[in-house]
LOVEX-551453 format. One record per residue: residue in one letter; x negated, y, z negated of N, C-alpha, C in turn. Coordinates in nm, 2 decimals. Each point is the difference from the previous one (the first is absolute). Example, Ala and Ser with C-alpha at 12.3 -4.5 7.8 and 13.67 -1.06 7.14 Angstrom:
   r      n_u      n_v      n_w     ca_u     ca_v     ca_w      c_u      c_v      c_w
   a    -1.32    -0.57    -0.78     0.09     0.12     0.00    -0.09     0.12     0.00
   s     0.04     0.11     0.07    -0.09     0.11     0.00     0.08     0.11    -0.08
This chain:
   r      n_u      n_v      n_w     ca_u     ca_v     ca_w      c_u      c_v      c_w
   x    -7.42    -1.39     3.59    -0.01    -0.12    -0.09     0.14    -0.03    -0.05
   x     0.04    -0.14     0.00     0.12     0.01    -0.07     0.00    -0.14    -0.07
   x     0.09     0.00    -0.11    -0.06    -0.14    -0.09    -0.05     0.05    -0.13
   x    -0.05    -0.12    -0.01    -0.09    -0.03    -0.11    -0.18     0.04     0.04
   x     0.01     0.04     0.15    -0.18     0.04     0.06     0.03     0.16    -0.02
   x    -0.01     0.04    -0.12     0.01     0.18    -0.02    -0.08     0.02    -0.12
   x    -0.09     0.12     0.01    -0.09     0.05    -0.10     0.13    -0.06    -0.17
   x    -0.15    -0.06    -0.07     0.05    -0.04    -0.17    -0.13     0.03    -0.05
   x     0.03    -0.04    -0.11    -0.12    -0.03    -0.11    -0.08    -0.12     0.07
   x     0.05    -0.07     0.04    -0.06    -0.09     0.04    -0.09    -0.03     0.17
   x     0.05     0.11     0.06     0.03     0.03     0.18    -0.06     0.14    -0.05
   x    -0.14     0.04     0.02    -0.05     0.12     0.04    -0.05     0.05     0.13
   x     0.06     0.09     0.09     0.00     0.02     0.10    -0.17     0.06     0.00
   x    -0.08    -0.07     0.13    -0.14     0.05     0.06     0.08     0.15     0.08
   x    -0.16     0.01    -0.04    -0.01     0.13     0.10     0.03     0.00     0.18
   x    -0.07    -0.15     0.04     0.06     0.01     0.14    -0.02    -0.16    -0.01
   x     0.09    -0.04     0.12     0.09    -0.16     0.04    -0.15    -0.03     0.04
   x    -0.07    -0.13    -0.03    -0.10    -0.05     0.02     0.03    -0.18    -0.04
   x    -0.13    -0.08     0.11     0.00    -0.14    -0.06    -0.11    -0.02     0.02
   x     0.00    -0.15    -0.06    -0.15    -0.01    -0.05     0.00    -0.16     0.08
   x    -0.12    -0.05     0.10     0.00    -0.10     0.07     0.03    -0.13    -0.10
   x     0.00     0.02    -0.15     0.00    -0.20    -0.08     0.17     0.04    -0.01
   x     0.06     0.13     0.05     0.15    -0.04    -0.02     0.05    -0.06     0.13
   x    -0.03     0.04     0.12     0.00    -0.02     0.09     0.01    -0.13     0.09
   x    -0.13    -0.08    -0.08    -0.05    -0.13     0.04     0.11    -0.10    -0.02
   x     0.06     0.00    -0.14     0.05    -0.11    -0.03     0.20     0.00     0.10
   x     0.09     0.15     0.00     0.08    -0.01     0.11    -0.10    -0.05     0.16
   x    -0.03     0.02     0.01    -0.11    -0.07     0.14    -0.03    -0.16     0.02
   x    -0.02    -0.03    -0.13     0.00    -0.15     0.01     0.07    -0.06    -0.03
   x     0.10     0.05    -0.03     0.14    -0.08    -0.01     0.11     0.07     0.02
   x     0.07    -0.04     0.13     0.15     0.14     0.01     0.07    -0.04    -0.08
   x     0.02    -0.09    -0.09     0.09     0.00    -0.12    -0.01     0.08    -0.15
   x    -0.10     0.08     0.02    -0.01     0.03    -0.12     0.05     0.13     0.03
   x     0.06     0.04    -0.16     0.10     0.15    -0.01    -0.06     0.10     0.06
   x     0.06     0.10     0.05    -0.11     0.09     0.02     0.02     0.16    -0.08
   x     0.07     0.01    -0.12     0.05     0.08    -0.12    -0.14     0.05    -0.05
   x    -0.05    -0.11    -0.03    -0.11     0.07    -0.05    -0.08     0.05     0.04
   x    -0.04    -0.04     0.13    -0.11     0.09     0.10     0.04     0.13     0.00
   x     0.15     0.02     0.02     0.05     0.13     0.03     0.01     0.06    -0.15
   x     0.03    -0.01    -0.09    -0.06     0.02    -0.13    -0.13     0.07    -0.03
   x    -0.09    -0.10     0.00    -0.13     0.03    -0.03    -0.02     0.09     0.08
   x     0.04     0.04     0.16    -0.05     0.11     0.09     0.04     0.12    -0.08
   x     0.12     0.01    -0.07     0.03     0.17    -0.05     0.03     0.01    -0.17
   x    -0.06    -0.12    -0.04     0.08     0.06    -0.18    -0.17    -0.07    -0.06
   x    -0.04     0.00    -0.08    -0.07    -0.03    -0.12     0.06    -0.08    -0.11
   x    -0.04    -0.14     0.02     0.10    -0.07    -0.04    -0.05    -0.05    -0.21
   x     0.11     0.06    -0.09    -0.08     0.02    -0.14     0.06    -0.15    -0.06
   x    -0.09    -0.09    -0.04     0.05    -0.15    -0.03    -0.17    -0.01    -0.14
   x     0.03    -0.12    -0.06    -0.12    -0.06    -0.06    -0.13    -0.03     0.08
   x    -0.09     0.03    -0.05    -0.14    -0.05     0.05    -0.01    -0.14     0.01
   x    -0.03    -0.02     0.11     0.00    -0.14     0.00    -0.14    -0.07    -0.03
   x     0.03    -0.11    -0.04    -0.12    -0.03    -0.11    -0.13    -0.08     0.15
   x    -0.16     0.12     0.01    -0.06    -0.07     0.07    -0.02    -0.12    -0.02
   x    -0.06    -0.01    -0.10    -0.10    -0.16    -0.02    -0.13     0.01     0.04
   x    -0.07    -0.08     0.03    -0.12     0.07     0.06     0.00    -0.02     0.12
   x     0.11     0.06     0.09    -0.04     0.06     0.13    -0.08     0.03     0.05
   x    -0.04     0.13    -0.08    -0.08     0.11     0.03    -0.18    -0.05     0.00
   x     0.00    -0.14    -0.09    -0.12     0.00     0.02    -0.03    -0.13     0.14
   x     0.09    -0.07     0.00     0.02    -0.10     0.12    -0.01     0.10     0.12
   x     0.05     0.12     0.03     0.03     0.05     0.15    -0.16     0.08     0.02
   x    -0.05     0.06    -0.15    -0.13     0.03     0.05    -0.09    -0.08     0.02
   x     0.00    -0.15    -0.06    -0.09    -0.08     0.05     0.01    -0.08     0.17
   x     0.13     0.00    -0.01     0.03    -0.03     0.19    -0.06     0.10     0.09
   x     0.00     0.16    -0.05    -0.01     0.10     0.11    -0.20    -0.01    -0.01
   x    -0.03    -0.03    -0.13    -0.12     0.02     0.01    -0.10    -0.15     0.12
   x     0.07    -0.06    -0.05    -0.09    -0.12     0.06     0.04     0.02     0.17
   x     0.10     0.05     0.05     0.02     0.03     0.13    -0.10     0.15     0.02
   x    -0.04     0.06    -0.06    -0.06     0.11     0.01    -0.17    -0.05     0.03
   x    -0.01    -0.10    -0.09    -0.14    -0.09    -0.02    -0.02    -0.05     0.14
   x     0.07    -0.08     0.03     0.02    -0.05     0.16    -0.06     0.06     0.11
   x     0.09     0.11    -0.01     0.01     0.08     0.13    -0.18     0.11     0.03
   x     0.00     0.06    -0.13    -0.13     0.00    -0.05    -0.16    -0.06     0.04
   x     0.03    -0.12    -0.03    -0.10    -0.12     0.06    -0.01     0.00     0.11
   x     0.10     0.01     0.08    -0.03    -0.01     0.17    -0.03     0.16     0.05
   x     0.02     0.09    -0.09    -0.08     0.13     0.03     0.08     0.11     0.03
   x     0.15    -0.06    -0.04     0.08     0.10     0.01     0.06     0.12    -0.04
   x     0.06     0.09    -0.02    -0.01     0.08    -0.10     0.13    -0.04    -0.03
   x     0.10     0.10    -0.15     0.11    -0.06    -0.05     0.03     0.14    -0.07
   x     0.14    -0.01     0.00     0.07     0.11    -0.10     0.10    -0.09    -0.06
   x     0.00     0.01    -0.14     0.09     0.00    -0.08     0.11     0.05    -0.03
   x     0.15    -0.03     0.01     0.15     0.05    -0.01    -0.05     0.12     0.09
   x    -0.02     0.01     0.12    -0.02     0.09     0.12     0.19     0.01     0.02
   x     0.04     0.13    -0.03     0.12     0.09     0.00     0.01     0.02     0.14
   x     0.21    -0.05     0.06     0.02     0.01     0.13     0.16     0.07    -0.02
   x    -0.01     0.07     0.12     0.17     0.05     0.02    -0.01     0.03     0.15
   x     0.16    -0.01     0.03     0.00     0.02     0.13     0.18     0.05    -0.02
   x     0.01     0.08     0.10     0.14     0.02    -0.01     0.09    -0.02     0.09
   x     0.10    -0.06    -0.05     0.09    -0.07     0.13     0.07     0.13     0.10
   x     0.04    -0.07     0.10     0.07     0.11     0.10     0.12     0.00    -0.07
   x     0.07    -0.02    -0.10     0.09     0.00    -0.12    -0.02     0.10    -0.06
   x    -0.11     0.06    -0.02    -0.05     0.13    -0.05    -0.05    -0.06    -0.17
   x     0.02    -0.15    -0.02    -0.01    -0.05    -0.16    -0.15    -0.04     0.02
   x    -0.08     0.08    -0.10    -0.13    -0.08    -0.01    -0.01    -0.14    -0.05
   x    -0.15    -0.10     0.06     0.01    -0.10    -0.06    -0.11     0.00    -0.09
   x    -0.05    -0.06    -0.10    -0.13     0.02    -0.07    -0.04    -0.12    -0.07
   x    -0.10    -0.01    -0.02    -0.05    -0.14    -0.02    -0.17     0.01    -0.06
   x    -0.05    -0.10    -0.03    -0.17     0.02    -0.08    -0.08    -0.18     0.09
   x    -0.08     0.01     0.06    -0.05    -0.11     0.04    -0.07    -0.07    -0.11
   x     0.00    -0.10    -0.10    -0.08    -0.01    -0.06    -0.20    -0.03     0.04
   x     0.04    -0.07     0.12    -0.16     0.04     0.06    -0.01     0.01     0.15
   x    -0.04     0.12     0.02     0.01     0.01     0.13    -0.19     0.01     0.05
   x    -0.05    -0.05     0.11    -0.07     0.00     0.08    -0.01     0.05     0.14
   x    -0.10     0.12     0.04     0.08     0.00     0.15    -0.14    -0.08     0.06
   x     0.07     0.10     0.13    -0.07    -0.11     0.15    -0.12    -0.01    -0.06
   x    -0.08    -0.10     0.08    -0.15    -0.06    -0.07    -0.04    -0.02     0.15
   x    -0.09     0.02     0.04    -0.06    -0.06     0.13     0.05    -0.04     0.15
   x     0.10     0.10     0.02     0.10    -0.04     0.10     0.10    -0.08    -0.04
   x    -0.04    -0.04    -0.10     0.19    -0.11    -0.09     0.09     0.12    -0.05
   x     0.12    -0.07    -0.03     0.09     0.03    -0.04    -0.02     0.03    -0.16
   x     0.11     0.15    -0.05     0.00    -0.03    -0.11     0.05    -0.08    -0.09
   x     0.02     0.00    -0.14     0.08    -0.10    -0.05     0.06     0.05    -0.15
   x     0.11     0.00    -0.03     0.12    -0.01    -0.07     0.02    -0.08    -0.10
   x    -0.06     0.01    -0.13     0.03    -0.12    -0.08     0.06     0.07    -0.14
   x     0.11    -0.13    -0.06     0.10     0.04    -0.10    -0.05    -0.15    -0.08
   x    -0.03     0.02    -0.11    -0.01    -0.04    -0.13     0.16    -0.06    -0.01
   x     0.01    -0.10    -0.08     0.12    -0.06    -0.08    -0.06    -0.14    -0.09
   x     0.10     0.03    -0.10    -0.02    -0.04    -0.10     0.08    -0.14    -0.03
   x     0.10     0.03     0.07     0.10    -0.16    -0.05    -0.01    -0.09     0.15
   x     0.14    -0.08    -0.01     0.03    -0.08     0.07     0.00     0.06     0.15
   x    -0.06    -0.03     0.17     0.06     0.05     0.10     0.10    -0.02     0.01
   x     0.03     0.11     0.13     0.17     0.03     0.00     0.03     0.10     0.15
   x     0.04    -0.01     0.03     0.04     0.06     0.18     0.00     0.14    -0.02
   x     0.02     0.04    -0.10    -0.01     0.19     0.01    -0.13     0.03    -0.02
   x    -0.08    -0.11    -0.05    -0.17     0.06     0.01    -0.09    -0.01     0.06
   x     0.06    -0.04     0.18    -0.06     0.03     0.09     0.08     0.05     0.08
   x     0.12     0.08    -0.01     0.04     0.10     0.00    -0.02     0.11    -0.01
   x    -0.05     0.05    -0.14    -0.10     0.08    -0.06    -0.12     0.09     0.12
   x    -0.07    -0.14    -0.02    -0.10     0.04     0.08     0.02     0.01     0.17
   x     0.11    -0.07     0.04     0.06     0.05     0.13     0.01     0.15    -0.01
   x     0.11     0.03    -0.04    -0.04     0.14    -0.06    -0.10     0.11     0.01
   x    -0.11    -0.06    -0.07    -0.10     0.07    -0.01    -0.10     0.02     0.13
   x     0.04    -0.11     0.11    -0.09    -0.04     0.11     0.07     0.17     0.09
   x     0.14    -0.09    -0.02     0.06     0.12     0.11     0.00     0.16    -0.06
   x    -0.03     0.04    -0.10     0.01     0.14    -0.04    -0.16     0.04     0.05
   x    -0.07    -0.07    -0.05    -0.11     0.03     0.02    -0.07     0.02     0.19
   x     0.07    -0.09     0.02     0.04     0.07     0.20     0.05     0.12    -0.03
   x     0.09     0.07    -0.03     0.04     0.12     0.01    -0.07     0.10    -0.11
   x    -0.07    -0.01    -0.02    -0.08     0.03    -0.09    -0.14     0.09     0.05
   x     0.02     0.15     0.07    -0.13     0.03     0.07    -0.14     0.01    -0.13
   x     0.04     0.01    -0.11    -0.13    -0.01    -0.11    -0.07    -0.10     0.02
   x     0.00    -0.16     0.00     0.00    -0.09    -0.03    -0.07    -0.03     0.17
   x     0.01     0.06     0.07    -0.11    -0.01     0.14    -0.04    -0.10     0.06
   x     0.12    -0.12     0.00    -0.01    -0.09     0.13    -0.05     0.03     0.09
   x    -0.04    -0.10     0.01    -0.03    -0.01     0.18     0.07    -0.14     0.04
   x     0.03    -0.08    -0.08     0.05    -0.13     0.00     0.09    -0.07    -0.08
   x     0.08    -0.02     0.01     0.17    -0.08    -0.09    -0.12    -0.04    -0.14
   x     0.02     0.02    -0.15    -0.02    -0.07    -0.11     0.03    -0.15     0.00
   x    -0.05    -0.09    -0.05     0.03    -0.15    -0.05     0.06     0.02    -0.17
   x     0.06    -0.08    -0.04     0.07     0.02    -0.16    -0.10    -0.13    -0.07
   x     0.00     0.02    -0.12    -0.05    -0.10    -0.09     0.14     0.01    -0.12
   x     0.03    -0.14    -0.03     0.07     0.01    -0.13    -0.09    -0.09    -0.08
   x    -0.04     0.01    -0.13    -0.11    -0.07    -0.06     0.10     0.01    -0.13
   x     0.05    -0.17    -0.09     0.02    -0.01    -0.13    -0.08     0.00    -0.11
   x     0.03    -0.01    -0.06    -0.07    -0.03    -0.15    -0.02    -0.18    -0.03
   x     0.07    -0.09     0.07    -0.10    -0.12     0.03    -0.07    -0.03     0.05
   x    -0.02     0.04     0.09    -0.11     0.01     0.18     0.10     0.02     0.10
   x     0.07    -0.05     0.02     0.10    -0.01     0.15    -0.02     0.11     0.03
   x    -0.03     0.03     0.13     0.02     0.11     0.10     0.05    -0.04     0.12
   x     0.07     0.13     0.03     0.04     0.01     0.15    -0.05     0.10     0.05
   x    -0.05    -0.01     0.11    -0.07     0.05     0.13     0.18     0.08     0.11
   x    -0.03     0.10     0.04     0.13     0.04     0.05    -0.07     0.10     0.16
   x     0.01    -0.15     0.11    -0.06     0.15     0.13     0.10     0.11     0.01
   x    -0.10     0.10     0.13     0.08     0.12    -0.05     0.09    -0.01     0.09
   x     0.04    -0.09     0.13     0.16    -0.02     0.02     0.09    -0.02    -0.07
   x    -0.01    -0.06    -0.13     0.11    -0.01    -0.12     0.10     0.13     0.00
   x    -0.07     0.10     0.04     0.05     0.15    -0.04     0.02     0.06     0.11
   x     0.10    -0.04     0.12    -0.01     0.04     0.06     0.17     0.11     0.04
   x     0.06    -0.02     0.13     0.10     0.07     0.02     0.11    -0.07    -0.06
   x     0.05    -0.07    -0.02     0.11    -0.12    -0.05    -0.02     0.07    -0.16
   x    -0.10    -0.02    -0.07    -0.02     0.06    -0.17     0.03     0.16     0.00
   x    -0.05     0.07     0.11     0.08     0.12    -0.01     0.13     0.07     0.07
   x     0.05    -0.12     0.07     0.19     0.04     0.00     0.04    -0.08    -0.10
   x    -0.07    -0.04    -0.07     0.09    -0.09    -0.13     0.01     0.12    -0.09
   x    -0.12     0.06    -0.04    -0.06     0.11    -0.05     0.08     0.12    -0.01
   x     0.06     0.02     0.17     0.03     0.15     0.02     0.12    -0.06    -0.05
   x     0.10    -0.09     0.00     0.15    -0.02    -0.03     0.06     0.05    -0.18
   x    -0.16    -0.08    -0.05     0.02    -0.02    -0.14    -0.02     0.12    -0.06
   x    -0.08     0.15     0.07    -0.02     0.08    -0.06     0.11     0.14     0.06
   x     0.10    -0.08     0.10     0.11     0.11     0.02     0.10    -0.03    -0.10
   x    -0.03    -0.19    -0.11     0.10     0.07    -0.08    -0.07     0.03    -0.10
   x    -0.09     0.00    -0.04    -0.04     0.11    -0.13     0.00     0.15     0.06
   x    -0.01     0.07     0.07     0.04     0.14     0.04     0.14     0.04    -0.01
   x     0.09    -0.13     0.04     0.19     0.07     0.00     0.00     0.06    -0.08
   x     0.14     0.06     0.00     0.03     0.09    -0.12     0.08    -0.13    -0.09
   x     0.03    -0.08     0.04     0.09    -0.07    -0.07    -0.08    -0.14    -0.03
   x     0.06    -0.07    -0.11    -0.08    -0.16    -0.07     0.03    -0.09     0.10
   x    -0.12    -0.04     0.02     0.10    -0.16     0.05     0.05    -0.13    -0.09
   x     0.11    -0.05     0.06     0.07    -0.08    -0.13    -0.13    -0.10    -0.07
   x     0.07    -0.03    -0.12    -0.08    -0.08    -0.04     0.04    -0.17     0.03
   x    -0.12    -0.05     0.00    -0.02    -0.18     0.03     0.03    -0.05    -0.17
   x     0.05    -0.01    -0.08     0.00    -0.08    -0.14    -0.04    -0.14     0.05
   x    -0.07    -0.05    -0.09    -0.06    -0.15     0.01    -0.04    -0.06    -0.14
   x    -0.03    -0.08    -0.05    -0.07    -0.08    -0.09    -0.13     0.07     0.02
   x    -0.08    -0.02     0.12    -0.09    -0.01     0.04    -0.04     0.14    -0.01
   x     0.07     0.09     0.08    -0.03     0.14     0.01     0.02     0.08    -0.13
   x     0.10    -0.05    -0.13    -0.01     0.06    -0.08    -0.05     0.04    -0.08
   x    -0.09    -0.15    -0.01    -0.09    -0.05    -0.08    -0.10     0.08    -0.10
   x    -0.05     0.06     0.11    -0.13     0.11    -0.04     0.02     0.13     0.03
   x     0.12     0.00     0.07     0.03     0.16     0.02    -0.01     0.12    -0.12
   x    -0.07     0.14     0.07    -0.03     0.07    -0.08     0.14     0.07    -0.03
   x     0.09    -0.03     0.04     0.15     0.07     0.01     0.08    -0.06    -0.09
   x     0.01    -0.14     0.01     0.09    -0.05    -0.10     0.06     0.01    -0.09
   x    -0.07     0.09    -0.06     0.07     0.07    -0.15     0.11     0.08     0.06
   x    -0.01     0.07     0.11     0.10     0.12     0.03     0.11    -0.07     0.09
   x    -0.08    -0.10     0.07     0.09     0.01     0.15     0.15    -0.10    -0.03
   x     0.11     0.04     0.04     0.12    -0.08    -0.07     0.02    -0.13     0.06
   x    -0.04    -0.03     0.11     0.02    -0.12     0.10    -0.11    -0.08    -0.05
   x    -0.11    -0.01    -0.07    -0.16    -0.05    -0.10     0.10    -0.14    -0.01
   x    -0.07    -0.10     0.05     0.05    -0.14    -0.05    -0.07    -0.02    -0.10
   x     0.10    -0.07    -0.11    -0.08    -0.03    -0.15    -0.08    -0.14     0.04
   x    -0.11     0.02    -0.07    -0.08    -0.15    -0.01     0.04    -0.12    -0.10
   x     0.10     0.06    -0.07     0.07    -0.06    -0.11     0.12    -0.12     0.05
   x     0.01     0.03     0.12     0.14    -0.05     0.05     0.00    -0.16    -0.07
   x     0.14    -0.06    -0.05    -0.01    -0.09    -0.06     0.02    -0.13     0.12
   x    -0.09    -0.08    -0.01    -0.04    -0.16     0.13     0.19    -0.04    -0.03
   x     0.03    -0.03     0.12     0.16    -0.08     0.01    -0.02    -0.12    -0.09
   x     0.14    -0.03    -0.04     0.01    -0.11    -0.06     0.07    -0.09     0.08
   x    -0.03    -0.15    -0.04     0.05    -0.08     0.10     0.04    -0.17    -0.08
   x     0.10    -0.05     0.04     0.06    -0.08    -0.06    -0.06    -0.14     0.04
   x    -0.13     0.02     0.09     0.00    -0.15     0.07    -0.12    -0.06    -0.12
   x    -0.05     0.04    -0.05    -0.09    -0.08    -0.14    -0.02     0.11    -0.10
């Protein structure tokens, strides 16, 4: 470690280097975004303010439930936040929670569905890319046939995701992004407006673009 990425009060080192697929998703859907914090979150325990839910918590259980209702009705069975890991040939586990998972039904495919609560956004079918391809590698979980993804909002909008979405292309994207959370070393940081924004680092990281920056001034009115 060298830097400002070394055990603090603030940086408490895990027991072992690990990621979690919602950190995952969002470097994946955009190569622009930093990738400090993935590598971060893989080895420290990051100690900041609670961030204020709102009512989340009751929005994400009414999405998972009514997808649960669904699948139900046509006779299917269903698990709730059904727990996944898989571990890369990086030797770094990945880990993740499906919020509703369904398997095979009748010679179909199973299916993969994530709850969200706000606006869509390209890392959240991502996510459940993710979840398609682990769960291929996944001997518990007892394919016999590629999963389909569901992403279901809290206004209605859903996306439907076949299971070629998750194919070889998602996992050399995959294997690249998880040789650099394994280095021994950070990868630089991206600073941005955009990337700073919400970063859980920002308090620490020295390069953290202020949101404050003052708009240029200009002589022409």
């Amino acid at each position: 470690m060298n830097g400002w990425i070394q055990p603090s009060p603030e940086l408490t080192p895990k027991p072992e280097t690990a990621t979690w697929v919602t950190w995952l998703a969002k470097p994946l859907s955009d190569p622009a975004q930093c990738l400090v914090p993935l590598y971060v979150q893989s080895r420290f325990k990051i100690t900041k303010e609670d961030a204020y839910m709102g009512d989340w918590a009751a929005k994400h259980s009414a999405i998972m439930e009514s997808v649960r209702e669904r699948m139900l009705a046509k006779g299917r069975s269903v698990e709730l936040e059904r727990e996944i890991a898989v571990t890369s040939k990086t030797g770094v586990p990945i880990v993740g929670s499906i919020d509703v998972w369904s398997p095979e039904h009748n010679g179909g495919p199973a299916v993969a569905a994530d709850a969200k609560t706000g606006k869509p956004k390209p890392s959240d079918r991502l996510q459940v890319n993710l979840y398609q391809l682990m769960a291929r590698a996944s001997p518990g979980f007892g394919l016999s046939v590629p999963p389909i993804g569901l992403v279901k909002y809290h206004a209605g909008e859903e996306v439907w995701l076949a299971a070629d979405q998750a194919g070889g292309e998602l996992a050399t994207r995959l294997s690249r992004l998880m040789e650099t959370v394994a280095a021994d070393n950070p990868p630089s940081t991206s600073p941005s407006r955009s990337n700073c924004r919400f970063c859980s680092l920002k308090h620490l990281c020295p390069d953290a673009v202020s949101q404050q920056t003052a708009a240029p001034i200009t002589t022409l009115f």
